[in-house]
C-alpha positions as CSV (number, residue, x, y, z in Angstrom):
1,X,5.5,30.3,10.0
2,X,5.1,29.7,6.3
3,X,2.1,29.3,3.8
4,X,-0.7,26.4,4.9
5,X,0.0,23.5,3.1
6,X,-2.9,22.2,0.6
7,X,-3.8,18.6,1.6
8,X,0.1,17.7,1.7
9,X,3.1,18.9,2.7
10,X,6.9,18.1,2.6
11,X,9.6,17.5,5.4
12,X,13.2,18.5,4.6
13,X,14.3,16.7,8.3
14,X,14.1,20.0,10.4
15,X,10.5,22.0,9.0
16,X,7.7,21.3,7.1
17,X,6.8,23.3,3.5
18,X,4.5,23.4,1.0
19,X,4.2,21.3,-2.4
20,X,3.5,22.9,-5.1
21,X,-0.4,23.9,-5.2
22,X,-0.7,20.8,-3.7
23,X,-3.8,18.9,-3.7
24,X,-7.4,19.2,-2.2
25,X,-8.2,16.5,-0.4
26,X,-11.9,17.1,0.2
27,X,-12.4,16.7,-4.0
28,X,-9.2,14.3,-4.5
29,X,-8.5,12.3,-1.1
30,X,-4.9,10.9,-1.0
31,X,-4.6,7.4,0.2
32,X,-0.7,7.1,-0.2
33,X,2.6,8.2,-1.5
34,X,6.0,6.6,-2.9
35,X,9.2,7.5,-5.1
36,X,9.7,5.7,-8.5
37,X,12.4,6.1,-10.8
38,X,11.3,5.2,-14.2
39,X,15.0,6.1,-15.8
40,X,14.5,10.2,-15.5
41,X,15.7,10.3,-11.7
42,X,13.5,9.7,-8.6
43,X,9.7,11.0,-9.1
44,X,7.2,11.3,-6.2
45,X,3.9,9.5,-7.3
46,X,1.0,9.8,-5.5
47,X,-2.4,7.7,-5.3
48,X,-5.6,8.8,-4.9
49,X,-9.4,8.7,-5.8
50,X,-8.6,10.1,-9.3
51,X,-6.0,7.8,-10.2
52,X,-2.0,8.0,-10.2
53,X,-0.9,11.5,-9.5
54,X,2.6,13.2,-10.3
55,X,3.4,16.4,-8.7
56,X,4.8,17.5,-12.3
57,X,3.5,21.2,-12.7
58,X,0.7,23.2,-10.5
59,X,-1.6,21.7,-9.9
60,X,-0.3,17.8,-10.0
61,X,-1.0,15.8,-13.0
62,X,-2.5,12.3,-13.9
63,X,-0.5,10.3,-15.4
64,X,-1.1,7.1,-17.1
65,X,-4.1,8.5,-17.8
66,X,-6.0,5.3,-19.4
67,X,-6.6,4.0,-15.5
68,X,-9.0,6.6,-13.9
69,X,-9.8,4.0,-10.6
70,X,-8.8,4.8,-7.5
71,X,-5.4,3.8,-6.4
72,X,-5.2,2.9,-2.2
73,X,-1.4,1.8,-2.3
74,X,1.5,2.3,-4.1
75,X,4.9,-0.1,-3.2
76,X,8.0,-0.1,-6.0
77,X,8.9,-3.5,-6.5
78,X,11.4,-5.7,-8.8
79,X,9.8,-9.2,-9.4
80,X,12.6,-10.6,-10.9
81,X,10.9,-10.3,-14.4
82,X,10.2,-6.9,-15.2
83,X,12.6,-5.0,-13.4
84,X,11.8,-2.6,-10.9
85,X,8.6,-0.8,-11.0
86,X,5.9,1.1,-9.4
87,X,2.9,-1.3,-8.6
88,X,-0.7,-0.5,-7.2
89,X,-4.1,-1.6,-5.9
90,X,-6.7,0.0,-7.9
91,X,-10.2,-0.1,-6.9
92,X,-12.5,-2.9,-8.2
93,X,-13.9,-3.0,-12.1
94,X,-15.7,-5.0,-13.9
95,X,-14.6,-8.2,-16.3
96,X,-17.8,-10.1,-17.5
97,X,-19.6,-8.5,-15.2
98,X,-18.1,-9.4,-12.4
99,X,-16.1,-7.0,-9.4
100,X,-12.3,-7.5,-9.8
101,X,-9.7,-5.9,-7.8
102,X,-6.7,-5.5,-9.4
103,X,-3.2,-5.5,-9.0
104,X,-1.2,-2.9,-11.9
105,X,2.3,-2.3,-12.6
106,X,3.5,1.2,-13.9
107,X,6.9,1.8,-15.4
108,X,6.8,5.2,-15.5
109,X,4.9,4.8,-19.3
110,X,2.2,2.3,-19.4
111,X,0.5,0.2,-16.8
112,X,0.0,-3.6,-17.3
113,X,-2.4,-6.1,-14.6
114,X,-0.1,-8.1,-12.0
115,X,-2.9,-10.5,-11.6
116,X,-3.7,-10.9,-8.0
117,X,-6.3,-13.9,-8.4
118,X,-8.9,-12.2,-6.1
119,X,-11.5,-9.7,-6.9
120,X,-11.8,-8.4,-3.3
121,X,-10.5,-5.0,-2.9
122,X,-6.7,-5.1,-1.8
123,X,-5.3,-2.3,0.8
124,X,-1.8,-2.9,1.1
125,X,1.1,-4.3,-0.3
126,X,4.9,-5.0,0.6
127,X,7.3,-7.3,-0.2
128,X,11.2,-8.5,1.3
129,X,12.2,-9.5,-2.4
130,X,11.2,-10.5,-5.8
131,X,10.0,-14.2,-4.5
132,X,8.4,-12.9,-1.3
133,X,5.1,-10.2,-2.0
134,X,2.1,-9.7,0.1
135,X,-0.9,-8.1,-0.3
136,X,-4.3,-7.7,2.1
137,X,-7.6,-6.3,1.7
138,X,-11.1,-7.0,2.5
139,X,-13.1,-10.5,3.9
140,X,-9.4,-11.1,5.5
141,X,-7.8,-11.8,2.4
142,X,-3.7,-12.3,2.2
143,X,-2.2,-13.5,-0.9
144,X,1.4,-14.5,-1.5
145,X,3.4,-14.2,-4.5
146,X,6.5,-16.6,-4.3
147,X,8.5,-15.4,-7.6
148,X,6.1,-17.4,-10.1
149,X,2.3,-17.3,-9.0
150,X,0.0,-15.8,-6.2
151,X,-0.9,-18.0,-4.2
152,X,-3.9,-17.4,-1.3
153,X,-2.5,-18.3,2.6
154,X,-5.3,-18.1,5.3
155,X,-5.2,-15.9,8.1
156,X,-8.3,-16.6,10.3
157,X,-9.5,-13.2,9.9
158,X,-13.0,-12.2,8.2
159,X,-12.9,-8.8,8.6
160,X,-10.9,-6.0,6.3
161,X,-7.1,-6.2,6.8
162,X,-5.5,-2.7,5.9
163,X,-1.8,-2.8,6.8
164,X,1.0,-4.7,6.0
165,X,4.9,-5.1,6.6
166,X,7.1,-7.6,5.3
167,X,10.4,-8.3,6.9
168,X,11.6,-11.2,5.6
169,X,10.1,-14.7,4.4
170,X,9.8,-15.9,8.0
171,X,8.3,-12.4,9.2
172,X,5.8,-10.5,8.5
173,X,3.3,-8.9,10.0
174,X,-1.0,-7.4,8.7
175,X,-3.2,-5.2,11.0
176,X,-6.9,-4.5,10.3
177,X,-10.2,-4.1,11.6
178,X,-11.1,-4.1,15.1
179,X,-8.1,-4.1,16.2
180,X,-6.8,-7.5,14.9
181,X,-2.9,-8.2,14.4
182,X,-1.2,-11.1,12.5
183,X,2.3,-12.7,12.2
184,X,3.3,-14.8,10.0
185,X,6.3,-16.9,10.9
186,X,7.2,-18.5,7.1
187,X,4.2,-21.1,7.9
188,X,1.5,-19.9,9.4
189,X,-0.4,-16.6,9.9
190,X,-0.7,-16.3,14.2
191,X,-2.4,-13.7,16.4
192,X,-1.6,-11.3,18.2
193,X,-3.0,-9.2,21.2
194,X,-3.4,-5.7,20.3
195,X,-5.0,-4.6,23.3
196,X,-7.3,-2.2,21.3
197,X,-10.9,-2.9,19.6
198,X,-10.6,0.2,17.1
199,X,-9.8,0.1,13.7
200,X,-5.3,-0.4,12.5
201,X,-4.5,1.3,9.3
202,X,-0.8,0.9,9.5
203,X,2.3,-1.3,10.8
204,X,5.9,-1.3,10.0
205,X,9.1,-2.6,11.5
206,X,12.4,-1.1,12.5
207,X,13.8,-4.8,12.6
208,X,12.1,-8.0,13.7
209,X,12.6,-7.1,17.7
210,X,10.9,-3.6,17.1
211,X,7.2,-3.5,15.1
212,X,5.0,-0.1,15.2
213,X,1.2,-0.1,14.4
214,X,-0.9,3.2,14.5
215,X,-5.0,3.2,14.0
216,X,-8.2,5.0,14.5
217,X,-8.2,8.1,16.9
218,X,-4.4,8.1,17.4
219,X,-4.0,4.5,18.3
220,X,-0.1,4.1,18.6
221,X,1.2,0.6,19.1
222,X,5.0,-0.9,19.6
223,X,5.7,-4.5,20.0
224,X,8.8,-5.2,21.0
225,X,11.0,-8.7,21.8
């Protein structure tokens, strides 16, 4: 009943509204959304093919405006080091001339590189605490950062993995391309039946007896012990 939403919207728990100008999508696609709090209260950031986005005025904003790349995923995070902070996969650049997808960490000022040790681009990111962090991308790639280094963990998978959810250090769980699902068990990255061939974008858990993936024309999975 209200004004069309521009490329996003907000939900208040009962309706949906509109955010600000809000974004065009067809010039600046949005790949995903989180809320940081840099010391001035909770901000919404967005990430998107133009970089980091703040919905600070109309339209929204870059900010940190010395990364221009695009950002795919955004996940606040305390490592145990720098306190918490808002960290992203940016799309590849080049060092030396060679690719390298990076890992950044904004405080709400400046970004810095969380070195990932892979120059593959990375899709997703989530962690249970500061000694257990995850992040997938591309060629089936899943690195693990234990609190000190990244370190690379197989997963048998060759193709792109694009979503990830980490429950705790003995759970977690990476969907990808043609339908492939992974859990890892604090050992070893295991498969999982999907049922489905199509592309999975997404998965999250409501507890480890009740996991959710969703995918390519409406694909809705629930796994459940």
């Amino acid at each position: 009943g209200g004004p069309d939403a521009v490329g996003i919207a907000r939900f208040d728990g009962s309706a949906w509204s509109t955010l600000g100008s809000g974004v065009d999508v067809l010039t600046t696609p949005l790949y995903d959304l989180a809320t940081f709090d840099a010391g001035l209260g909770a901000t919404l950031y967005a990430g998107s093919n133009a970089g980091l986005l703040q919905p600070v005025g109309d339209p929204w904003v870059r900010v940190g405006t010395s990364m221009t790349r695009p950002v795919r995923v955004l996940e606040v995070h305390d490592d145990g080091i720098h306190g918490a902070a808002l960290y992203a996969s940016v799309g590849a650049t080049t060092i030396n001339g060679r690719p390298v997808a990076q890992v950044l960490r904004w405080d709400g000022a400046t970004w810095a590189d969380a070195v990932s040790g892979t120059n593959v681009d990375l899709y997703a990111v989530d962690g249970s605490s500061s000694g257990d962090v995850w992040v997938v991308g591309e060629t089936g790639i899943a690195r693990h950062w234990n609190g000190t280094s990244w370190l690379a963990v197989a997963t048998g998978v060759t193709g792109t993995l694009r979503g990830l959810w980490a429950g705790s250090a003995t759970l977690a769980w990476v969907v990808g391309d043609g339908g492939v699902i992974r859990r890892w068990d604090g050992t070893a990255w295991s498969p999982s039946s999907s049922g489905v061939t199509g592309r999975l974008d997404g998965v999250w858990g409501a507890a480890a007896a009740e996991v959710w993936a969703v995918g390519a024309g409406g694909t809705l999975l629930r796994w459940r012990e």
